[in-house]
C-alpha positions in Angstrom: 14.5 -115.8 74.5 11.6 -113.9 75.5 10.6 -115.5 78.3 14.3 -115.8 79.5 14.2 -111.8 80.1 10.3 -112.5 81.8 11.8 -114.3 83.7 14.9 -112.3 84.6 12.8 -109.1 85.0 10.7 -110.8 87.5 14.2 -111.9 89.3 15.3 -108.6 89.3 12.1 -107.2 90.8 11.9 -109.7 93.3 15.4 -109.0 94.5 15.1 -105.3 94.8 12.3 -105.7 96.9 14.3 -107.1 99.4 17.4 -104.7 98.6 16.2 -101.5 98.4 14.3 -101.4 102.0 17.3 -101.6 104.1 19.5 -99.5 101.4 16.7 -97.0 102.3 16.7 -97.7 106.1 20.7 -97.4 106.5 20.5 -94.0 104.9 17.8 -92.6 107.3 19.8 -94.2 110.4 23.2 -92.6 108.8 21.3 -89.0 109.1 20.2 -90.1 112.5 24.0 -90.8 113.3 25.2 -87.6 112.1 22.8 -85.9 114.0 23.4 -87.7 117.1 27.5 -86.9 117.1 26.8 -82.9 116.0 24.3 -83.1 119.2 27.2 -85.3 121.1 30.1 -82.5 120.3 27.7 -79.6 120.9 27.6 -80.8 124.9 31.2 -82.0 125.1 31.8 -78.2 124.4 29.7 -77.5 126.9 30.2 -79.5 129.2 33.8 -78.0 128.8 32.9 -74.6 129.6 30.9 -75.0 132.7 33.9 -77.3 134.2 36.0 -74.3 133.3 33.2 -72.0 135.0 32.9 -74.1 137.9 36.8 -73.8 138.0 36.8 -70.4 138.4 34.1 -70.1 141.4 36.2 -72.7 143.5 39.2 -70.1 142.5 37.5 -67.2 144.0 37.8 -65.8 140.4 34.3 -65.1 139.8 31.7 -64.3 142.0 28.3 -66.3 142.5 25.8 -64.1 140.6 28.5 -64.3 137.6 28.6 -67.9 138.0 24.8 -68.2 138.7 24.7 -65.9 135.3 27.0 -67.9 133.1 25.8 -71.0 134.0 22.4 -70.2 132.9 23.4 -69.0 130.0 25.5 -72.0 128.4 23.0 -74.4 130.0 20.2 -72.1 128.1 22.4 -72.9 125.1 22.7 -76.2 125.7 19.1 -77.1 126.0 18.3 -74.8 122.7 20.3 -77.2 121.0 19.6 -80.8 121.7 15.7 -80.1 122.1 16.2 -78.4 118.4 17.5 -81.7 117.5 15.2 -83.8 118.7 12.1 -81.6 117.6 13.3 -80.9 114.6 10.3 -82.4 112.1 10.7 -84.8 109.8 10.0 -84.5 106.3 7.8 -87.2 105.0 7.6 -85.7 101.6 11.8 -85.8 101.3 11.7 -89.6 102.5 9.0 -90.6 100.1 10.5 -88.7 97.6 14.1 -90.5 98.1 12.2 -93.6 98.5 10.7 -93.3 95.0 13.7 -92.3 93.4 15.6 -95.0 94.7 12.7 -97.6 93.7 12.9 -95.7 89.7 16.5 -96.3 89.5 16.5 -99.7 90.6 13.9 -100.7 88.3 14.8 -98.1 85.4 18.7 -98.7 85.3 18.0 -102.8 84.6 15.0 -102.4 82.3 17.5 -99.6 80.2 20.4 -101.9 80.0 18.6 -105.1 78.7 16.8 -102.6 75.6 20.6 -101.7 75.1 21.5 -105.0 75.4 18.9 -106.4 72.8 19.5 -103.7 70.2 23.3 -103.8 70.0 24.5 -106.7 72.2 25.2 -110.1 71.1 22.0 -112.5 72.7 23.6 -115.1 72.0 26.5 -114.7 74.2 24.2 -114.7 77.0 25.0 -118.5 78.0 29.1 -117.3 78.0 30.0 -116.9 82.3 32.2 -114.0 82.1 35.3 -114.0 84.6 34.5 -112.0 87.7 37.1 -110.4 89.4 36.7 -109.1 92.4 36.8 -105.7 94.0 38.4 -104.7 96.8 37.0 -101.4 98.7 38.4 -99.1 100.4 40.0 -100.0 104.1 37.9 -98.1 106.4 40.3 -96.1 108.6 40.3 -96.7 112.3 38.4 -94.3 113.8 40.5 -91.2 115.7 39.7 -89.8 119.0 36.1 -88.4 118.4 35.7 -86.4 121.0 38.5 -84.6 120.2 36.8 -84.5 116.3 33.8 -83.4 118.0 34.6 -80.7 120.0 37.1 -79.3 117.0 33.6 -80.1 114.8 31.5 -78.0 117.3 33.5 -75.1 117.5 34.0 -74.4 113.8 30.2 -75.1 113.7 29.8 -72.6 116.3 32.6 -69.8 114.7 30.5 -70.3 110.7 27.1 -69.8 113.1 28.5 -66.2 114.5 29.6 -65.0 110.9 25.6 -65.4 110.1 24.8 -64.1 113.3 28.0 -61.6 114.5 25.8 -59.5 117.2 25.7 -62.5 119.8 27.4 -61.4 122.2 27.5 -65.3 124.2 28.2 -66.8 121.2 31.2 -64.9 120.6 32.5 -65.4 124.2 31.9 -68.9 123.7 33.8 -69.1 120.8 36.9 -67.2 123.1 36.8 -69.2 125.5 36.7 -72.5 123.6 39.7 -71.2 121.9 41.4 -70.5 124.7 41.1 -74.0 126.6 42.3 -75.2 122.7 45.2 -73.2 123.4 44.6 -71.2 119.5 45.4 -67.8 121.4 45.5 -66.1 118.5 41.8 -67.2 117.6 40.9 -66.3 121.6 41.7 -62.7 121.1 40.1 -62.0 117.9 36.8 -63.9 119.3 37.5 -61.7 122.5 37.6 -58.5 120.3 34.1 -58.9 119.4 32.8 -60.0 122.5 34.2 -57.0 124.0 32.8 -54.9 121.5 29.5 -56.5 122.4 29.6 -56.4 125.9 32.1 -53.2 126.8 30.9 -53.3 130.6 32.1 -57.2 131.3 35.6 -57.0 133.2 35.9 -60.8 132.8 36.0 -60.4 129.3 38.2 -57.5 129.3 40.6 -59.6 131.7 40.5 -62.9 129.8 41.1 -60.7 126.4 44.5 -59.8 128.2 45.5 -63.2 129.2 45.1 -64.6 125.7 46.6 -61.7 124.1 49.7 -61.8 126.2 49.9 -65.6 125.3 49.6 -65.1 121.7 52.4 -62.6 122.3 55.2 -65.0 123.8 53.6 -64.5 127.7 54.6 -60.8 128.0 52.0 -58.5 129.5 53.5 -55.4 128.4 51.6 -53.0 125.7 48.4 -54.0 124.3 47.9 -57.0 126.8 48.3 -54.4 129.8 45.7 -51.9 127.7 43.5 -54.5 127.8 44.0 -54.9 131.8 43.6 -51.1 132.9 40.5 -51.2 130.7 39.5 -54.2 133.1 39.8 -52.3 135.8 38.3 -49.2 134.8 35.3 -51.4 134.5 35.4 -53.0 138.0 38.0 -52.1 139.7 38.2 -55.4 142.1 37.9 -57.7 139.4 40.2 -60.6 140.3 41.2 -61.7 137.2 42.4 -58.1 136.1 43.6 -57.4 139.1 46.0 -61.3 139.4 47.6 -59.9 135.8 48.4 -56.3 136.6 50.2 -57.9 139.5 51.9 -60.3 137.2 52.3 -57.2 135.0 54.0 -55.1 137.7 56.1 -58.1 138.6 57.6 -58.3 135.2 58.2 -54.7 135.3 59.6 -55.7 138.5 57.9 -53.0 140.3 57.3 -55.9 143.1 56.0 -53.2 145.8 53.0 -52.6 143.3 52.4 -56.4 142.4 52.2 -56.6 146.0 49.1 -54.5 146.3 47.4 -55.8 143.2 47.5 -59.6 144.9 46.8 -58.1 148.0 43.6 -57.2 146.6 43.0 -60.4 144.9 43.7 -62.4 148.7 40.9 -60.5 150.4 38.1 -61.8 147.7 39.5 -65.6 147.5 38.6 -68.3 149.9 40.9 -68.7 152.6 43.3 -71.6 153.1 42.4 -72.3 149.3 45.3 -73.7 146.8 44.4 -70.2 144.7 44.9 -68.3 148.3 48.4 -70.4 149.1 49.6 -69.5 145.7 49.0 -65.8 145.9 50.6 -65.7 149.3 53.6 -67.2 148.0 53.6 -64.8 145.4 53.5 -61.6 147.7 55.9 -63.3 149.8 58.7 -63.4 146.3 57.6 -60.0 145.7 58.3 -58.8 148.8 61.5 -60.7 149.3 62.7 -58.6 145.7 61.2 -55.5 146.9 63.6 -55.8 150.2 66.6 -56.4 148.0 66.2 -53.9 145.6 66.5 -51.2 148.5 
């Protein structure tokens, strides 16, 4: 009997030589993996908010030093966080650590049960083959569209980081403005509250504040979204984007004479013969057309 459990000892060793290697390898390439789709969802985010960016320059809705600006600063953010993931060291202390523990159970857990086996089991039952019945695991469910996961992933990252950190300013209109291409209007103009707060002096913000607070309040641009607007233009008062809603503003009031001058504004700073240029044209044109039959 003795040398049966020799024997089986040396079994067991042998196998978890070869077993607990690769149990140990999978679970550094799963951290790997993880890593690798929080970097992944960082840039799709990103990448998100300079093709909204870029949008706007082609729109005439920003200028090129704010573009030049912006664009330095999410690609600033950008490169702070893949290089921090791919410089981030590696603790050879944790791995050997896991590795030892893994190696102690796997050795322990077998040498424990045969003791408990000896002491109150029944040896000679040991040439009985029990049934087996097997085990069916879990289905593992088809996996969703990730970069959707990702992005959603990213941005909740990115709202937990500004509750640690609530004085950035670019994190917080980040955060807005991935909200707002989510459509989560509601989330926008709390993110844009604080941004604003931050950065008082930035029109843009002021303007997009308006625009998601009018949407989170069934598209009307009366009251607070309109607050927000004036205070857009009190900053600069040829900001486009403030100056495209206070004509909308005006023509829901349907004081069309005074959208009219808001969007003529707007047409002088937009590129000509643009599809943002046609539409404000055909904008003053409706407004004027009202404005004629109101008389």
């Amino acid at each position: 009997m003795t040398l049966f459990w020799v024997i089986g000892a040396a079994f067991i060793l042998f196998a978890l030589a070869f077993i607990l290697p690769p149990i140990i390898q999978r679970s550094a390439e799963s951290d790997r993996e993880s890593e690798d789709e929080r970097r992944n969802a960082n840039i799709a985010v990103y990448r998100d908010q300079l093709t909204e960016l870029e949008a706007d320059l082609q729109n005439g809705l920003i200028g090129q030093e704010q573009y030049a600006q912006d664009r330095e600063e999410i690609e600033r953010r950008l490169l702070d966080d893949t290089s921090s993931s791919k410089t981030k060291p590696k603790s050879k202390t944790v791995v050997a650590g896991a590795r030892a523990t893994v190696y102690a159970i796997g050795i322990g857990l077998p040498v424990a049960a045969i003791v408990f086996y000896l002491n109150v089991g029944n040896p000679k039952a040991i040439t009985n083959t029990p049934a087996v019945s097997p085990v069916s695991g879990p289905m593992r469910s088809a996996p969703g569209e990730r970069t959707q996961e990702q992005i959603d992933a990213s941005v909740a990252a990115l709202a937990k980081r500004l509750q640690e950190n609530p004085a950035d300013a670019q994190g917080w209109t980040m955060l807005a403005r991935s909200y707002n291409s989510m459509e989560r209007f509601s989330d926008a103009a709390g993110a844009y509250a604080k941004a604003t707060e931050l950065s008082p002096n930035d029109a843009d913000l002021w303007a997009e504040y308006a625009f998601v607070t009018a949407m989170a309040g069934g598209r009307s641009l009366e009251g607070r979204p309109m607050e927000l607007i004036e205070k857009a233009l009190q900053v600069n008062p040829e900001n486009a984007k403030a100056l495209q809603l206070a004509g909308s503003a005006a023509f829901q009031a349907r004081e069309y004479k005074k959208a009219v001058g808001y969007w003529e504004r707007v047409l002088k700073q937009v590129p000509p013969n643009s599809e943002v240029a046609e539409q404000i044209i055909a904008r003053i044109d409706e407004a004027k057309t009202l404005a004629a039959g109101t008389k």
